[in-house]
C-alpha positions as CSV (number, residue, x, y, z in Angstrom):
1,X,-2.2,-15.2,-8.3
2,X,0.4,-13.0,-8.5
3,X,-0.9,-9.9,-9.0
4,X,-3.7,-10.9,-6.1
5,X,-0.3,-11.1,-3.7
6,X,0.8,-7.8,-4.9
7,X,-2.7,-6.1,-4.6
8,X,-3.1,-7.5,-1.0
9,X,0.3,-6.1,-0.1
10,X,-0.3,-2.6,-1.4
11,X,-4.1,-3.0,0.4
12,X,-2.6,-3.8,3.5
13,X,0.2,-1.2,3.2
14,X,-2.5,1.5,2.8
15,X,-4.3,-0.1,6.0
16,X,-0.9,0.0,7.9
17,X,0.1,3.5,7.2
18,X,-2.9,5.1,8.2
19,X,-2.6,3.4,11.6
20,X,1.1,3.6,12.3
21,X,1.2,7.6,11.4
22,X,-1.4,8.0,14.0
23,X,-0.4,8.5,18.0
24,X,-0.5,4.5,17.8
25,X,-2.3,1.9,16.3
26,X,-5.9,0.9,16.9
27,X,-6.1,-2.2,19.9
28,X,-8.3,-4.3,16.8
29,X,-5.7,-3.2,13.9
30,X,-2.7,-4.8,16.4
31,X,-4.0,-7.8,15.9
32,X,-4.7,-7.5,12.5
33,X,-1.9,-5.8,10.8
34,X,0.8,-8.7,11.8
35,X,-1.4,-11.6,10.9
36,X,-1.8,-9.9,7.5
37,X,1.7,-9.0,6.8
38,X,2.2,-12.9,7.9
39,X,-0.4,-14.0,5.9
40,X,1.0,-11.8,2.8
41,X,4.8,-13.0,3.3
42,X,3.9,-16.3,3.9
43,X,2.2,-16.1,-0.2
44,X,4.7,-14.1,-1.4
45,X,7.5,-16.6,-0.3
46,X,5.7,-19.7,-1.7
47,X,4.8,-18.2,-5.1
48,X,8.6,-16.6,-5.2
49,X,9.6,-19.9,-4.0
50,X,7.3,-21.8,-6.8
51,X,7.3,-19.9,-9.7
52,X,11.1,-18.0,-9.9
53,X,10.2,-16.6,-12.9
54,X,8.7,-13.6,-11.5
55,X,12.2,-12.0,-10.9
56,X,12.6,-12.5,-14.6
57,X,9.6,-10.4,-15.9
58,X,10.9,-7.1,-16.6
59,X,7.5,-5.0,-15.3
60,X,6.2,-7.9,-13.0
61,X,9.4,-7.9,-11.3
62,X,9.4,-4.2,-9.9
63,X,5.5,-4.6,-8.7
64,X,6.6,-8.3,-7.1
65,X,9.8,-6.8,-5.0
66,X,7.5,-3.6,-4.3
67,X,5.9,-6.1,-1.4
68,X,8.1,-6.6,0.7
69,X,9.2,-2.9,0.4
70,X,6.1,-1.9,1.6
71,X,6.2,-4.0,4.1
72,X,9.9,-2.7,5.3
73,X,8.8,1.2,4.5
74,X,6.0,0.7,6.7
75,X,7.8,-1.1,9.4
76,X,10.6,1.8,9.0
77,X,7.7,4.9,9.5
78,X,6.5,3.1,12.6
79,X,9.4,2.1,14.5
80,X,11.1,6.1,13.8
81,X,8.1,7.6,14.4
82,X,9.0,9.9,11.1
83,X,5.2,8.9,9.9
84,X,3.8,10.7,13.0
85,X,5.8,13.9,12.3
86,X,5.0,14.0,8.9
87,X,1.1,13.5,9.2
88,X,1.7,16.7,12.1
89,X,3.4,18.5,9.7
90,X,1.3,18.2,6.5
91,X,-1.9,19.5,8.7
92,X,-0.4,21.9,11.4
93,X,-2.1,25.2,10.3
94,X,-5.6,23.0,10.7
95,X,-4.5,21.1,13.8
96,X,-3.2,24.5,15.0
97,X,-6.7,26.5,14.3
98,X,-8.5,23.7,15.7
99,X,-6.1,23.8,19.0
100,X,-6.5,27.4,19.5
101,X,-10.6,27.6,19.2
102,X,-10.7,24.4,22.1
103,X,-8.0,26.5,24.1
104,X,-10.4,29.9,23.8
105,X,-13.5,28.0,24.2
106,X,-12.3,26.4,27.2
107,X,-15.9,25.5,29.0
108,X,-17.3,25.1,25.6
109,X,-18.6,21.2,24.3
110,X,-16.9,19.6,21.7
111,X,-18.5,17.5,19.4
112,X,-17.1,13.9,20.1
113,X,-15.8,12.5,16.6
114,X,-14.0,15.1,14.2
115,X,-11.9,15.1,11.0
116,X,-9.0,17.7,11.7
117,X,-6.4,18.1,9.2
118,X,-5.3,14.4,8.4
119,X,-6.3,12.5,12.0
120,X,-9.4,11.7,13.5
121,X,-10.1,13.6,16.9
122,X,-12.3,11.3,18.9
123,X,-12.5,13.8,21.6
124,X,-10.3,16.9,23.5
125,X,-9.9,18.3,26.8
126,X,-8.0,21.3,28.3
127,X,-5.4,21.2,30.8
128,X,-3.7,24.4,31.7
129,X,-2.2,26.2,28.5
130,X,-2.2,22.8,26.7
131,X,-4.9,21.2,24.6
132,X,-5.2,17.4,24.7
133,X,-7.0,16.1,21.2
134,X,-7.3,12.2,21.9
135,X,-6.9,10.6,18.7
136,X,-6.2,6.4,19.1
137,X,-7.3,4.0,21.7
138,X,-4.2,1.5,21.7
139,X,-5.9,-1.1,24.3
140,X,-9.5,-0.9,26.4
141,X,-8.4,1.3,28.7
142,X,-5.6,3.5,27.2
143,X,-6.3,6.9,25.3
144,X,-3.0,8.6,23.0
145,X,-3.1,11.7,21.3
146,X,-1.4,14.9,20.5
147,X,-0.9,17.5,23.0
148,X,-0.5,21.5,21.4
149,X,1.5,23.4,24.2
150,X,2.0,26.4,23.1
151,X,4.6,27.7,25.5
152,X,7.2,24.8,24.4
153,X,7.9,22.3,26.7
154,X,5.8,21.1,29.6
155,X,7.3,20.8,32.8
156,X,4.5,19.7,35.3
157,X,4.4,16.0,36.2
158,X,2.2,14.7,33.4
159,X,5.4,15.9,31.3
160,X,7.3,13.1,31.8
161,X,4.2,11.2,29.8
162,X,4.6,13.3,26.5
163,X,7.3,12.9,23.8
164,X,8.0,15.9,21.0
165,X,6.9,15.1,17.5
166,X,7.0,18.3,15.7
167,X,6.6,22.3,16.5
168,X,4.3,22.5,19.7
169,X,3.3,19.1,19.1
170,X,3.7,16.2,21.7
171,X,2.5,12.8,21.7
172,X,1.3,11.5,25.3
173,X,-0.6,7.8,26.0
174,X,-2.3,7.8,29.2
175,X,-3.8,4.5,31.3
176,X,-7.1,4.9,33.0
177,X,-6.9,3.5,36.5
178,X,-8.6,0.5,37.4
């Protein structure tokens, strides 16, 4: 049972972090990933609770406390937004090609769904200068991405939306009117 508990934390952890280093997490994995981090904790206190001597197993002991230390790593990534910067940084030469070819191509079609660098790019558009690649839908009507501005900061009124993450990178969320 144990090691069940300890697979299903590192499962969920794998899950999580995909989601929460992306502009922001999926409207069906917010549901999701607290009821299985519940779920998980509620298991892992009851068998710690039951059976104490899983502290005392020298090897069982560092996979056991990993779970809650995924749980607290992920939670950490999410709420600094240092997962986010990181996933930018690890694929900005691709995101950066991929920005530039949109920004030339301006009248050009996209294909919808693309794999660029380490995110998923569901669609892009071109404002100005900057290059919008949509990446997350956080609810039905609600779009996030990254924005490339090339010329630094953006100082229109749609500015106000965006927040730096990394380089020329911004994260903006926008709400589609009703």
């Amino acid at each position: 049972m144990r090691y069940a508990i300890i697979g299903a934390g590192w499962l969920w952890g794998c899950a999580a972090a995909d989601q929460i280093t992306d502009a922001s997490v999926e409207f069906g994995w917010q549901l999701l990933l607290p009821a299985g981090w519940v779920l998980i904790g509620l298991a892992w206190c009851g068998y710690s609770c039951a059976r104490r001597a899983v502290f005392r197993a020298p090897r069982v002991r560092w996979l056991w406390l990993s779970v809650p230390a995924v749980g607290a790593g992920c939670w950490l990534l999410d709420q600094s937004g240092l997962g986010l910067a990181a996933r930018t940084r690890l694929c900005e030469p691709t995101l950066r090609d991929y920005a530039e070819a949109v920004r030339l191509d301006r009248g050009a079609p996209h294909p919808g769904r693309r794999v660029v660098g380490l995110f998923l790019v569901r669609s892009t558009a071109v404002d100005g200068d900057r290059v919008l690649l949509y990446t997350t839908s956080p609810s039905p009507l609600e779009s996030a991405g990254l924005v490339f501005c090339p010329d630094g900061v953006p100082t229109d009124e749609r500015a106000r939306q965006y927040r730096h993450v990394h380089g020329p990178w911004w994260l903006f969320r926008e709400s589609w009117p009703l």
